[in-house]
mmCIF file of the N, C-alpha and C atoms, coordinates in Angstrom:
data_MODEL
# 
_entry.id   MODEL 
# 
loop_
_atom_site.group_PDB 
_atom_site.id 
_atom_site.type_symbol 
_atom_site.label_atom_id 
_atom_site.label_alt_id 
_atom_site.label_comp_id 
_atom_site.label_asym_id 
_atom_site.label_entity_id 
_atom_site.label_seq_id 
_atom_site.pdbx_PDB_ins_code 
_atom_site.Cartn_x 
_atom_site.Cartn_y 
_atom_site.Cartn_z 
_atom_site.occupancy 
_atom_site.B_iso_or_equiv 
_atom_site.pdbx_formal_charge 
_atom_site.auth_seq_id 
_atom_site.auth_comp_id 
_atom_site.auth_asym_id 
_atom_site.auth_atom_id 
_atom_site.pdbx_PDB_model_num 
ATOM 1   N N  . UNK A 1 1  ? -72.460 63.478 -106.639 1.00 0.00 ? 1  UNK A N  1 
ATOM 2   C CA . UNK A 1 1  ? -73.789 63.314 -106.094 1.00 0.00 ? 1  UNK A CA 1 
ATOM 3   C C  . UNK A 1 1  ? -74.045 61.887 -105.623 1.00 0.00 ? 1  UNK A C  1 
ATOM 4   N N  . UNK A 1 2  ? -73.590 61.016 -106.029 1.00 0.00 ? 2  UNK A N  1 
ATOM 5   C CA . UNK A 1 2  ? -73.018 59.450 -105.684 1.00 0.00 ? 2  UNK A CA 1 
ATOM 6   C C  . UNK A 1 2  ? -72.725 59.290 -104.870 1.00 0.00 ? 2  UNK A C  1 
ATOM 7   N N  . UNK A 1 3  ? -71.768 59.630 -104.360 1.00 0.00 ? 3  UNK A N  1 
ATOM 8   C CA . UNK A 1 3  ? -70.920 59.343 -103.034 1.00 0.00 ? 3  UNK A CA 1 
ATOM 9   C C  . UNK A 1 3  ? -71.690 58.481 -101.637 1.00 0.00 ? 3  UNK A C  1 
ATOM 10  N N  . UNK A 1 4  ? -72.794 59.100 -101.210 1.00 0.00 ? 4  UNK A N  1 
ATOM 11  C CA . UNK A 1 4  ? -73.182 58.523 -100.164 1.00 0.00 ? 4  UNK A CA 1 
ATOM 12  C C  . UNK A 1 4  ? -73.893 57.267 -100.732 1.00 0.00 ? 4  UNK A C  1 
ATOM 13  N N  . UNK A 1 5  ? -74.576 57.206 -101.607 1.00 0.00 ? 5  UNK A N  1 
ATOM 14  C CA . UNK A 1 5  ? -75.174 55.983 -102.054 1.00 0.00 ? 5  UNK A CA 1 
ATOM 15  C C  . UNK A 1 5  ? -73.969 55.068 -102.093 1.00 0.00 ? 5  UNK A C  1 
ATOM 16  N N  . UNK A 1 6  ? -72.733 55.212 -103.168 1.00 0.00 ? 6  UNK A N  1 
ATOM 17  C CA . UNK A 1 6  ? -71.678 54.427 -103.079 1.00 0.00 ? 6  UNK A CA 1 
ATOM 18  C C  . UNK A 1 6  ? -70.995 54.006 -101.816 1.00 0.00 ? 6  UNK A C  1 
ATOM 19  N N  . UNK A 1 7  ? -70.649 55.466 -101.349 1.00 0.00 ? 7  UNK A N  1 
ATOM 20  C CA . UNK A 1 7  ? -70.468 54.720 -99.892  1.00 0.00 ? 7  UNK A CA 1 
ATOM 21  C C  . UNK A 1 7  ? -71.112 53.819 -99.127  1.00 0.00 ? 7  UNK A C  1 
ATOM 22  N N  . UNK A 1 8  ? -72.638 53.935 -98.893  1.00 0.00 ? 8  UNK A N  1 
ATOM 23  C CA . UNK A 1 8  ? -73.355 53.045 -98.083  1.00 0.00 ? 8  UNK A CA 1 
ATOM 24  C C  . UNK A 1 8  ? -72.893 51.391 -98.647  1.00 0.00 ? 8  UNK A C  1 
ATOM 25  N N  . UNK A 1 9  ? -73.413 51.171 -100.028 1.00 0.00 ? 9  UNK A N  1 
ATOM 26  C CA . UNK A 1 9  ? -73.667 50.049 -100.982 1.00 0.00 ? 9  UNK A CA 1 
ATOM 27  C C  . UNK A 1 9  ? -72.310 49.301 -100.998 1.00 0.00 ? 9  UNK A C  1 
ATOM 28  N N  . UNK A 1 10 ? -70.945 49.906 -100.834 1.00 0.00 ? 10 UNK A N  1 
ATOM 29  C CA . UNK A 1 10 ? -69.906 49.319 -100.604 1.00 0.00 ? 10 UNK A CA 1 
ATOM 30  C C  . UNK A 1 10 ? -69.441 48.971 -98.826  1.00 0.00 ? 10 UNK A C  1 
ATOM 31  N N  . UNK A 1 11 ? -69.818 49.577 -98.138  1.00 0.00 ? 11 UNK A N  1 
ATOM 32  C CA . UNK A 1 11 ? -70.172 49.070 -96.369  1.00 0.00 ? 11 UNK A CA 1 
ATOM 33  C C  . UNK A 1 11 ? -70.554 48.014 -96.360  1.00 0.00 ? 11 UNK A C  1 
ATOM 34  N N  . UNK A 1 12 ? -72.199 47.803 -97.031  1.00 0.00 ? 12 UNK A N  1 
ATOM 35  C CA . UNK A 1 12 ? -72.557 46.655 -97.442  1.00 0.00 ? 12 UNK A CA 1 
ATOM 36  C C  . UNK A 1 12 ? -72.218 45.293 -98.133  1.00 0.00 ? 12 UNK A C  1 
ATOM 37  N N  . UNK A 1 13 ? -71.349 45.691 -99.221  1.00 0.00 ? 13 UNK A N  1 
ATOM 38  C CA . UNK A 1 13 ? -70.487 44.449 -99.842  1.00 0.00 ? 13 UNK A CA 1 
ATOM 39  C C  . UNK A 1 13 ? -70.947 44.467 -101.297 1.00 0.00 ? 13 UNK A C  1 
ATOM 40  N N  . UNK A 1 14 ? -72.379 45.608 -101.929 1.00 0.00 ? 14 UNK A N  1 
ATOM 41  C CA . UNK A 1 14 ? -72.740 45.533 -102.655 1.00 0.00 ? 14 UNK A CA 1 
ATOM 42  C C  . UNK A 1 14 ? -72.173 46.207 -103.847 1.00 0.00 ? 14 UNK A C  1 
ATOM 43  N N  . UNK A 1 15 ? -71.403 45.026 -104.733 1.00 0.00 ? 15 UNK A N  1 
ATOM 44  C CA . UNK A 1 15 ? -70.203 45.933 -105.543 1.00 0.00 ? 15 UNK A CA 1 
ATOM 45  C C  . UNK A 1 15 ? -70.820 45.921 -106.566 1.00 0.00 ? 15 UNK A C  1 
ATOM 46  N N  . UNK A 1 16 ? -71.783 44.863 -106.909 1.00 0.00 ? 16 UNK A N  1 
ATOM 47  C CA . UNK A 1 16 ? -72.550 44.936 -108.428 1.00 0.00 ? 16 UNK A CA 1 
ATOM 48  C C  . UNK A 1 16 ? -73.454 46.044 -108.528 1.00 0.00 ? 16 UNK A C  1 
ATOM 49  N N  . UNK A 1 17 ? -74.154 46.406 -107.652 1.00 0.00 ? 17 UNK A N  1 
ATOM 50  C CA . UNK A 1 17 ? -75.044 47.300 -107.602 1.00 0.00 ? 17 UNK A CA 1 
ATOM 51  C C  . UNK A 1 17 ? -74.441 48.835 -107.769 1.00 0.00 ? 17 UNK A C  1 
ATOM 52  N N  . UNK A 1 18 ? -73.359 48.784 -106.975 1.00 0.00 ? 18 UNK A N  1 
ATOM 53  C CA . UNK A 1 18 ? -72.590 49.901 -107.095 1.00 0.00 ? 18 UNK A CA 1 
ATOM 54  C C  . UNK A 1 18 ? -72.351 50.061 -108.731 1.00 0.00 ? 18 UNK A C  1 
ATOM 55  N N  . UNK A 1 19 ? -71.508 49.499 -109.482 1.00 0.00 ? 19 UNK A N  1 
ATOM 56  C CA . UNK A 1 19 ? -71.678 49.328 -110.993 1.00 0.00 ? 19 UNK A CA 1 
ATOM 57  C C  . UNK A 1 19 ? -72.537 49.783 -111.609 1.00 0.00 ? 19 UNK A C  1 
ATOM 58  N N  . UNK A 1 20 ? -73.332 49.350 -111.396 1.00 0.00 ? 20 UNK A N  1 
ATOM 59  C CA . UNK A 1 20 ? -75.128 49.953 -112.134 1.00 0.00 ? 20 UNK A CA 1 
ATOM 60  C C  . UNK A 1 20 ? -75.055 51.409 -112.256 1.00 0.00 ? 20 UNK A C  1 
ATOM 61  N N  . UNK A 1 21 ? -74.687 51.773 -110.838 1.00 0.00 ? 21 UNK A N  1 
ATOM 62  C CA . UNK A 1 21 ? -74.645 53.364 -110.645 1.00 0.00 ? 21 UNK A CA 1 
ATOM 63  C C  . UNK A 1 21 ? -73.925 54.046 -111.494 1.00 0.00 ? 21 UNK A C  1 
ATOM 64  N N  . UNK A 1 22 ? -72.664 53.595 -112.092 1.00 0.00 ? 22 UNK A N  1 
ATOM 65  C CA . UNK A 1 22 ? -71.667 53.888 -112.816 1.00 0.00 ? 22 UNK A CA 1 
ATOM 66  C C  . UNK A 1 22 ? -71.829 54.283 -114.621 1.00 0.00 ? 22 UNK A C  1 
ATOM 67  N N  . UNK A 1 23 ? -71.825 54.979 -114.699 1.00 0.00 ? 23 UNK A N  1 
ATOM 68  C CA . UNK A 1 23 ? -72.457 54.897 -116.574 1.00 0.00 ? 23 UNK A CA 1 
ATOM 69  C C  . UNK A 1 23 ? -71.121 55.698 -116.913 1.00 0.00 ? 23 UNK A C  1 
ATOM 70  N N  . UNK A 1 24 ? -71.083 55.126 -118.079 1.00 0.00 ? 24 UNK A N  1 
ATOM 71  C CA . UNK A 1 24 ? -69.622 55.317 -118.851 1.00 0.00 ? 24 UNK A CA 1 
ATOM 72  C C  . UNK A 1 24 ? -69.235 56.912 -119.015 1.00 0.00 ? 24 UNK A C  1 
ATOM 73  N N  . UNK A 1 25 ? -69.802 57.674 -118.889 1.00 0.00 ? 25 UNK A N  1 
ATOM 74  C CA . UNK A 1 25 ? -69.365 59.023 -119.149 1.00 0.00 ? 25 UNK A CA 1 
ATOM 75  C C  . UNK A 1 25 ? -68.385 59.199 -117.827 1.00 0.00 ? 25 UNK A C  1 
ATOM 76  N N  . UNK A 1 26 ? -68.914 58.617 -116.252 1.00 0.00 ? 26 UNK A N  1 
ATOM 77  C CA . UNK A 1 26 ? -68.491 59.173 -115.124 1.00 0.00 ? 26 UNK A CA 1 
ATOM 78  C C  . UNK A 1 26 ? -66.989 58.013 -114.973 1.00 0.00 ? 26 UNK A C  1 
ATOM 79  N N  . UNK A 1 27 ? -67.213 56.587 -115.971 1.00 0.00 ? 27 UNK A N  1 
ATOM 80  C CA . UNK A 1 27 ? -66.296 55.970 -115.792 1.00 0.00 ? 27 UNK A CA 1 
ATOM 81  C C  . UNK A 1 27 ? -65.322 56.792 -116.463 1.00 0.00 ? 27 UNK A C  1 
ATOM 82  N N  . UNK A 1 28 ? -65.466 57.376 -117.711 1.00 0.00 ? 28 UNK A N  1 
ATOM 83  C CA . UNK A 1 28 ? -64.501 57.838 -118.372 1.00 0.00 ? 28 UNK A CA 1 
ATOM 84  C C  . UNK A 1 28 ? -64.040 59.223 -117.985 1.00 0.00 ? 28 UNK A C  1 
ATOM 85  N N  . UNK A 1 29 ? -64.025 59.748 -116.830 1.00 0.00 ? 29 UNK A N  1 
ATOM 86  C CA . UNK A 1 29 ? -63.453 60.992 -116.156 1.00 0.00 ? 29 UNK A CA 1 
ATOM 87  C C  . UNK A 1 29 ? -62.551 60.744 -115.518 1.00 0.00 ? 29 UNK A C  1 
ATOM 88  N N  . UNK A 1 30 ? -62.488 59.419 -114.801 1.00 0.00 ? 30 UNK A N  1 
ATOM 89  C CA . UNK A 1 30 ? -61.745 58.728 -114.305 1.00 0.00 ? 30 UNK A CA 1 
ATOM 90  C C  . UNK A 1 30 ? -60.254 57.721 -114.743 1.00 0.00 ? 30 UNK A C  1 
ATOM 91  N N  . UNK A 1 31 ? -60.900 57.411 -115.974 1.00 0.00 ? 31 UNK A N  1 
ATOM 92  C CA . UNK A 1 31 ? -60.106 55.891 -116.846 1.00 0.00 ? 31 UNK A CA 1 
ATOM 93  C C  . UNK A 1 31 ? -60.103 56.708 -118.023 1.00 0.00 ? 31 UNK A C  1 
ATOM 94  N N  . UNK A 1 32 ? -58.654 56.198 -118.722 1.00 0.00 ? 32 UNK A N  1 
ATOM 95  C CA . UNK A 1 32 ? -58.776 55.646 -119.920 1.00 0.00 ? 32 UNK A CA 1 
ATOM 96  C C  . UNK A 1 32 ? -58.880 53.776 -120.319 1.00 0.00 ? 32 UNK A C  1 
ATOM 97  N N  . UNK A 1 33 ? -59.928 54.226 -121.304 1.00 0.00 ? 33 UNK A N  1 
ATOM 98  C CA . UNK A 1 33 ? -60.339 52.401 -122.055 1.00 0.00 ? 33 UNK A CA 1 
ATOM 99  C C  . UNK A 1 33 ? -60.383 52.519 -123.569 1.00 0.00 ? 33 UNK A C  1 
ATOM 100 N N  . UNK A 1 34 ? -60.177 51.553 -123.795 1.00 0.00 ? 34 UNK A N  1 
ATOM 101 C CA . UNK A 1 34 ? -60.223 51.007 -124.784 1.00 0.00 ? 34 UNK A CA 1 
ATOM 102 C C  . UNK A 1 34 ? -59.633 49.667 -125.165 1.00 0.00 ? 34 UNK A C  1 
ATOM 103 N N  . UNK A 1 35 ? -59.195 49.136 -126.217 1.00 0.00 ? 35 UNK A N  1 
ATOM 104 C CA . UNK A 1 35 ? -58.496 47.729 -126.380 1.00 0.00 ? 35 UNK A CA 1 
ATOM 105 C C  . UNK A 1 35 ? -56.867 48.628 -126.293 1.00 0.00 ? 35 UNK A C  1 
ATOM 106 N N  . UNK A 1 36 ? -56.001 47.699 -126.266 1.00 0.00 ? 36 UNK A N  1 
ATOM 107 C CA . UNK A 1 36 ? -54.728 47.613 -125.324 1.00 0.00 ? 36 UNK A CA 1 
ATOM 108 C C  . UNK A 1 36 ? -54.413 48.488 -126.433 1.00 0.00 ? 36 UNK A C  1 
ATOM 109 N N  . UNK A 1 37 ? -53.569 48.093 -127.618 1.00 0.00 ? 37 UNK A N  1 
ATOM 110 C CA . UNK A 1 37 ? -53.324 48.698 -128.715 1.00 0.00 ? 37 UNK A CA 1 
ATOM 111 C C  . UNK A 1 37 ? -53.450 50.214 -128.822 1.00 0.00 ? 37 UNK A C  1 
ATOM 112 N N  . UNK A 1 38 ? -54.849 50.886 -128.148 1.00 0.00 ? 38 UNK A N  1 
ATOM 113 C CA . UNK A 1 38 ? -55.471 51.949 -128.718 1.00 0.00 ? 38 UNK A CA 1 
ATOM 114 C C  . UNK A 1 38 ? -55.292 52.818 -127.096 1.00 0.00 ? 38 UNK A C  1 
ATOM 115 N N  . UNK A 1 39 ? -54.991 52.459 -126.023 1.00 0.00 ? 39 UNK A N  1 
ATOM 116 C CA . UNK A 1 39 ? -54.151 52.563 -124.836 1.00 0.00 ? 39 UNK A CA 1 
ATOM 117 C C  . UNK A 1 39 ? -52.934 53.390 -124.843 1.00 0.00 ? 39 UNK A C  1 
ATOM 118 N N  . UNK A 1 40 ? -52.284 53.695 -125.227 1.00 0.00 ? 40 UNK A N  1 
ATOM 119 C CA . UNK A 1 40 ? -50.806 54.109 -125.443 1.00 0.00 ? 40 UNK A CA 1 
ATOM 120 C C  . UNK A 1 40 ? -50.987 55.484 -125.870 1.00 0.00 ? 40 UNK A C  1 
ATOM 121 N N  . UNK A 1 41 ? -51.759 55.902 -127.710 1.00 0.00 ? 41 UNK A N  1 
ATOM 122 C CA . UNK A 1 41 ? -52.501 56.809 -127.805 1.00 0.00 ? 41 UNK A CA 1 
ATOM 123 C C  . UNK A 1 41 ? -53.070 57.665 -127.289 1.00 0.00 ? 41 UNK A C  1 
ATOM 124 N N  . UNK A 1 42 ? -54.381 56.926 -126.022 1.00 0.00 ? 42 UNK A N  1 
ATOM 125 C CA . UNK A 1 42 ? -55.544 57.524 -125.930 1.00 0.00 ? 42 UNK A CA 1 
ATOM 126 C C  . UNK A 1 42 ? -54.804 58.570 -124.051 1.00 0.00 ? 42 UNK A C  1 
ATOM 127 N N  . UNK A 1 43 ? -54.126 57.789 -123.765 1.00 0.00 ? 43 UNK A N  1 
ATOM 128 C CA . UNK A 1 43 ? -53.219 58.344 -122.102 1.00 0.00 ? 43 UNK A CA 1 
ATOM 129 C C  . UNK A 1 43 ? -52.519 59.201 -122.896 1.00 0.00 ? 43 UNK A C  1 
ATOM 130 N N  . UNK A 1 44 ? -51.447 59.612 -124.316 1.00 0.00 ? 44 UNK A N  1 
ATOM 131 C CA . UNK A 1 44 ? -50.827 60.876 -124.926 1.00 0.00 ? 44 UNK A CA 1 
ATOM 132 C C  . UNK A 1 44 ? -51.760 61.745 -124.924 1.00 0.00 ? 44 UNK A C  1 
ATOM 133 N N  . UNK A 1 45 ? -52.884 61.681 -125.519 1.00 0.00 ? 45 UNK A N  1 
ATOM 134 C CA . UNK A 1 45 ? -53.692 62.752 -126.517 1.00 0.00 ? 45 UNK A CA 1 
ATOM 135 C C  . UNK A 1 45 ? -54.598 63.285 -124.919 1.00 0.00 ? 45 UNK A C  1 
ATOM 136 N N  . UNK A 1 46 ? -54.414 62.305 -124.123 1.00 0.00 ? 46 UNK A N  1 
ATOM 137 C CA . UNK A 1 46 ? -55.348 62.986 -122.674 1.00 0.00 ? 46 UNK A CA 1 
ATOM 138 C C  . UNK A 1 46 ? -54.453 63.726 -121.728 1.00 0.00 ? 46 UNK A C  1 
ATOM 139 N N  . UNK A 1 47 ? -52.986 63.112 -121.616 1.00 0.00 ? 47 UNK A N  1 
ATOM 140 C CA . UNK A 1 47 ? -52.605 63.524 -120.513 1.00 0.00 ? 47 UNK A CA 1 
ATOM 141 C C  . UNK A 1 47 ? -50.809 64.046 -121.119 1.00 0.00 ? 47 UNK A C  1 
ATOM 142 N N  . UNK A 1 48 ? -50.303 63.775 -122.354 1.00 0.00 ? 48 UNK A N  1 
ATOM 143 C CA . UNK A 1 48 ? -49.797 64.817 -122.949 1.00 0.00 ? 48 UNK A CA 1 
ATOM 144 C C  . UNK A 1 48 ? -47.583 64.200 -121.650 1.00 0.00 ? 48 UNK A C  1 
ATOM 145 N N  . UNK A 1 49 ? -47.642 65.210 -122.166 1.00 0.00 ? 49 UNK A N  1 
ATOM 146 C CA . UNK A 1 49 ? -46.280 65.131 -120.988 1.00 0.00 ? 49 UNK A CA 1 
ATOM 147 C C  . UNK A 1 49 ? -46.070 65.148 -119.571 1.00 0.00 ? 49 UNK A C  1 
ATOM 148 N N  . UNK A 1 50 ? -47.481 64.985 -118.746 1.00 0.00 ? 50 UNK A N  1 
ATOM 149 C CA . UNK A 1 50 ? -47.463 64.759 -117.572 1.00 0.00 ? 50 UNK A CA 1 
ATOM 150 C C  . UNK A 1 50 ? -47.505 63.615 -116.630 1.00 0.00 ? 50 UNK A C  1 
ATOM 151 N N  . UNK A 1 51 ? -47.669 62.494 -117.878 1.00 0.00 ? 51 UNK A N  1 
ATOM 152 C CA . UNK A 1 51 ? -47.647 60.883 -117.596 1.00 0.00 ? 51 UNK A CA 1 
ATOM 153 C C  . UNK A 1 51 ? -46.212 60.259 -117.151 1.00 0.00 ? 51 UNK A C  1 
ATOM 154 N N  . UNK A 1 52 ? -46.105 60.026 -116.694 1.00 0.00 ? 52 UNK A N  1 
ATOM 155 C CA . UNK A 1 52 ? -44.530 59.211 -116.290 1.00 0.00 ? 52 UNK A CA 1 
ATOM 156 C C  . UNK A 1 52 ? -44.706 57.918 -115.716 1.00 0.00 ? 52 UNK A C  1 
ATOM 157 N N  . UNK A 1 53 ? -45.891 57.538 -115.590 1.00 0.00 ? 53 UNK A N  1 
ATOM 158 C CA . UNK A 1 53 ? -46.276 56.282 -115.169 1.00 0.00 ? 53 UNK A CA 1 
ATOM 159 C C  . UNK A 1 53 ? -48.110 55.243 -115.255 1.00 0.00 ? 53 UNK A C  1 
ATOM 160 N N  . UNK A 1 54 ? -48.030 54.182 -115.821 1.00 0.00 ? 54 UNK A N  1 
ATOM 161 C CA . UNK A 1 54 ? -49.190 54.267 -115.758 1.00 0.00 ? 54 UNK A CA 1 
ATOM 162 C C  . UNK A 1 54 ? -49.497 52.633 -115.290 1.00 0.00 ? 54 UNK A C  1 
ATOM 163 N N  . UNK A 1 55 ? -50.425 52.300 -115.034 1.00 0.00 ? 55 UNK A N  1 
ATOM 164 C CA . UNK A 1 55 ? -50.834 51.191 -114.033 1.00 0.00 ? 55 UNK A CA 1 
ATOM 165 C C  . UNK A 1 55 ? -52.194 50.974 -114.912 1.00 0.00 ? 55 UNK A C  1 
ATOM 166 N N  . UNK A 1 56 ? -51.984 49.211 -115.348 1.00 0.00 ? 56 UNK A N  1 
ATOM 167 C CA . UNK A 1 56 ? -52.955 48.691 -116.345 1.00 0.00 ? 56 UNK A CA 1 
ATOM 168 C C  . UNK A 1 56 ? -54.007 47.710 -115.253 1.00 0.00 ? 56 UNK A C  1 
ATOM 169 N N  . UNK A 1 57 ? -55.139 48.201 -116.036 1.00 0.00 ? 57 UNK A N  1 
ATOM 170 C CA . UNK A 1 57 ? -56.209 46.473 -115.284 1.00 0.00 ? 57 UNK A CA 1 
ATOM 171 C C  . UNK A 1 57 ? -56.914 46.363 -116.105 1.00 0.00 ? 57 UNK A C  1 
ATOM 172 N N  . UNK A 1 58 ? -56.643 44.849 -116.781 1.00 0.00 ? 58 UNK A N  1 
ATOM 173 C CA . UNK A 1 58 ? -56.970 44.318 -117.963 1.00 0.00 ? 58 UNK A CA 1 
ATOM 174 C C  . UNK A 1 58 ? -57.378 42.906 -117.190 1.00 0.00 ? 58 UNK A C  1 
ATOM 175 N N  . UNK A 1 59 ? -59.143 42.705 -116.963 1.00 0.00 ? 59 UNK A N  1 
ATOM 176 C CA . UNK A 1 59 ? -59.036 41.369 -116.188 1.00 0.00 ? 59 UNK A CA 1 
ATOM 177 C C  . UNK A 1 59 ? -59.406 40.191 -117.536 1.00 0.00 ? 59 UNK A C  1 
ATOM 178 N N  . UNK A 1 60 ? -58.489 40.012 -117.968 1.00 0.00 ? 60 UNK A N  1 
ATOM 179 C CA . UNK A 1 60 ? -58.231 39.086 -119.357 1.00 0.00 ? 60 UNK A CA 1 
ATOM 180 C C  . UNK A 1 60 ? -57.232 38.689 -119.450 1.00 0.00 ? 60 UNK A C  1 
ATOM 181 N N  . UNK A 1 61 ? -57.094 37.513 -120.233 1.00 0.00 ? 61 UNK A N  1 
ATOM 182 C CA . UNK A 1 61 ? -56.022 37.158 -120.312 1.00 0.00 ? 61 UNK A CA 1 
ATOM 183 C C  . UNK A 1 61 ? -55.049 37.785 -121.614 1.00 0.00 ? 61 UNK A C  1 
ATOM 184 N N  . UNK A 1 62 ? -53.622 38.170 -121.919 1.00 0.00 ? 62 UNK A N  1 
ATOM 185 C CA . UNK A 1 62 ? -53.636 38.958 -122.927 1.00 0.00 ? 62 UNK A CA 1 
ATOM 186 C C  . UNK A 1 62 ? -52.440 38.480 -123.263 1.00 0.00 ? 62 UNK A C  1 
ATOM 187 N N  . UNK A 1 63 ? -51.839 38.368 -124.243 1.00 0.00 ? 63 UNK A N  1 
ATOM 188 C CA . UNK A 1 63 ? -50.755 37.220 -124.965 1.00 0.00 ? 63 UNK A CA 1 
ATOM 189 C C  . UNK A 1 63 ? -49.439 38.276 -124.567 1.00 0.00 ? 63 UNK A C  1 
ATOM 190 N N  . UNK A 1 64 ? -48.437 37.394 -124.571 1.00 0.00 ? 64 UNK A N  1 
ATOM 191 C CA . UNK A 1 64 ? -47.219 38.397 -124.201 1.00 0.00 ? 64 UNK A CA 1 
ATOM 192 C C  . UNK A 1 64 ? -46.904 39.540 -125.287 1.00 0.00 ? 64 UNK A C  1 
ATOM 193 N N  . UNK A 1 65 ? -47.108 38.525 -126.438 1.00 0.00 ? 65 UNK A N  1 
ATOM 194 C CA . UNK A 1 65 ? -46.693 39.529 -127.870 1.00 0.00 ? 65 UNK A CA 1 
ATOM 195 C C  . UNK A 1 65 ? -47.754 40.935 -127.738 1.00 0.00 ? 65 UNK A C  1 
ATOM 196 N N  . UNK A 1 66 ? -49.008 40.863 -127.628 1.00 0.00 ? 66 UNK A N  1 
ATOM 197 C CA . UNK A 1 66 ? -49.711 42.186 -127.547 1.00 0.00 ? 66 UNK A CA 1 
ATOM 198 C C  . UNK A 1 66 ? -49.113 42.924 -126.458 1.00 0.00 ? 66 UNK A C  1 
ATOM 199 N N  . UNK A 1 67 ? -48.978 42.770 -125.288 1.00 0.00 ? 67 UNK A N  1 
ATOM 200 C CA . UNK A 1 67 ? -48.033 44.024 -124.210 1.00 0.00 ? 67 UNK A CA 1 
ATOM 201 C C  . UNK A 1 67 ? -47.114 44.367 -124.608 1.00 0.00 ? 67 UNK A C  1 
ATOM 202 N N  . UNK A 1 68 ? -46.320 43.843 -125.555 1.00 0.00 ? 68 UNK A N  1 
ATOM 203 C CA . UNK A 1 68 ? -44.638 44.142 -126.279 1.00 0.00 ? 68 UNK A CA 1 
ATOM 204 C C  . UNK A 1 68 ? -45.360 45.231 -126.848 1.00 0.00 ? 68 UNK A C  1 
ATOM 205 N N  . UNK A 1 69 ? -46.102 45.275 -128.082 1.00 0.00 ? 69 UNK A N  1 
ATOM 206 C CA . UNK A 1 69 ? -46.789 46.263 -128.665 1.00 0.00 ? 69 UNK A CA 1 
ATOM 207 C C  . UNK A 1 69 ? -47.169 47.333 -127.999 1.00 0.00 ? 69 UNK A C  1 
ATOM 208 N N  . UNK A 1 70 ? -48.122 47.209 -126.985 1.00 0.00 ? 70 UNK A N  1 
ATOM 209 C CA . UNK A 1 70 ? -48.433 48.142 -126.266 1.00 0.00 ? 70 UNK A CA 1 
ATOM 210 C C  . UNK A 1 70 ? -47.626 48.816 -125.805 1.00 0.00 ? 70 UNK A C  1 
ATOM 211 N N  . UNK A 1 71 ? -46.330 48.265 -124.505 1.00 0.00 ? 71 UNK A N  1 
ATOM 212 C CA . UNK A 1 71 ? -45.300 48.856 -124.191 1.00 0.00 ? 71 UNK A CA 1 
ATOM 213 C C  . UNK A 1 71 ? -44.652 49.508 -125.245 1.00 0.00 ? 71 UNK A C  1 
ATOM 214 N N  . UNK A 1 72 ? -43.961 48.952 -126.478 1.00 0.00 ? 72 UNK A N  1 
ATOM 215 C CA . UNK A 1 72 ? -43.609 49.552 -127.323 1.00 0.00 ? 72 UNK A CA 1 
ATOM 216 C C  . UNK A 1 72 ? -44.067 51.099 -127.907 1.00 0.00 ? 72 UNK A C  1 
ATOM 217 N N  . UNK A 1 73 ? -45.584 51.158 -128.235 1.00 0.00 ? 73 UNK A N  1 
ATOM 218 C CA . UNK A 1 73 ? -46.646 52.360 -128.510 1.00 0.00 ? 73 UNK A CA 1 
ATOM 219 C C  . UNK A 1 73 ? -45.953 53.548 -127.147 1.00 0.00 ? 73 UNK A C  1 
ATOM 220 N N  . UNK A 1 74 ? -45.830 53.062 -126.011 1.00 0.00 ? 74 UNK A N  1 
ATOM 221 C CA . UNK A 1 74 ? -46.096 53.573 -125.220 1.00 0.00 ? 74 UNK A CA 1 
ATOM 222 C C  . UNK A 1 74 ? -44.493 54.494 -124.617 1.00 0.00 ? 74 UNK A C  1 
ATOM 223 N N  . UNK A 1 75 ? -43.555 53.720 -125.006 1.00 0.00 ? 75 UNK A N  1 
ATOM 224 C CA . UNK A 1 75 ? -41.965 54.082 -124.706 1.00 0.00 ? 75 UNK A CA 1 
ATOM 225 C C  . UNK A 1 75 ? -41.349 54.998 -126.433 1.00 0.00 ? 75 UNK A C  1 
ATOM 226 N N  . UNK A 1 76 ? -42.960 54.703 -127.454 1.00 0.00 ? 76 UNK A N  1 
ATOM 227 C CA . UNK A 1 76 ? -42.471 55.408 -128.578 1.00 0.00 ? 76 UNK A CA 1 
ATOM 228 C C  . UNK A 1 76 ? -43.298 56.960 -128.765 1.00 0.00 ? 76 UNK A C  1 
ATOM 229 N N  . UNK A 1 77 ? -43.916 57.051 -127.269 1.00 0.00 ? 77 UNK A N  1 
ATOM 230 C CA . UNK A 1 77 ? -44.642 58.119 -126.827 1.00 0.00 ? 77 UNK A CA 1 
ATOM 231 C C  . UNK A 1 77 ? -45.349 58.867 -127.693 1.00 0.00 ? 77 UNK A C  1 
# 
């Protein structure tokens, strides 16, 4: 039901506003979130054996040792 509002508001340049529009239920149809750790888990229990690849955006900075973990969680499926 979004769509044209989003569409217009991003023509425009208006990305914050677009956000607003966004409430976590419709983010989460889309994404999995959570902290990195709890990542690995939450993509099994959603998407099971059809995952073969997954693509992170974490705009933080995040220590090498925590992605070892994560990757690790994640190759221990």
């Amino acid at each position: 039901d979004l769509f044209s509002e989003l569409n217009g508001l991003s023509k425009r340049g208006q990305w914050a506003q677009m956000a607003e529009l966004i409430h976590d239920d419709m983010l989460d149809a889309f994404a999995v979130r959570g902290e990195p750790e709890d990542i690995p888990r939450k993509v099994m229990d959603r998407y099971g054996d059809l995952v073969t690849r997954v693509s992170v955006y974490a705009p933080y900075r995040i220590s090498r040792e925590r992605w070892k973990k994560v990757l690790e969680a994640f190759r221990a499926g």
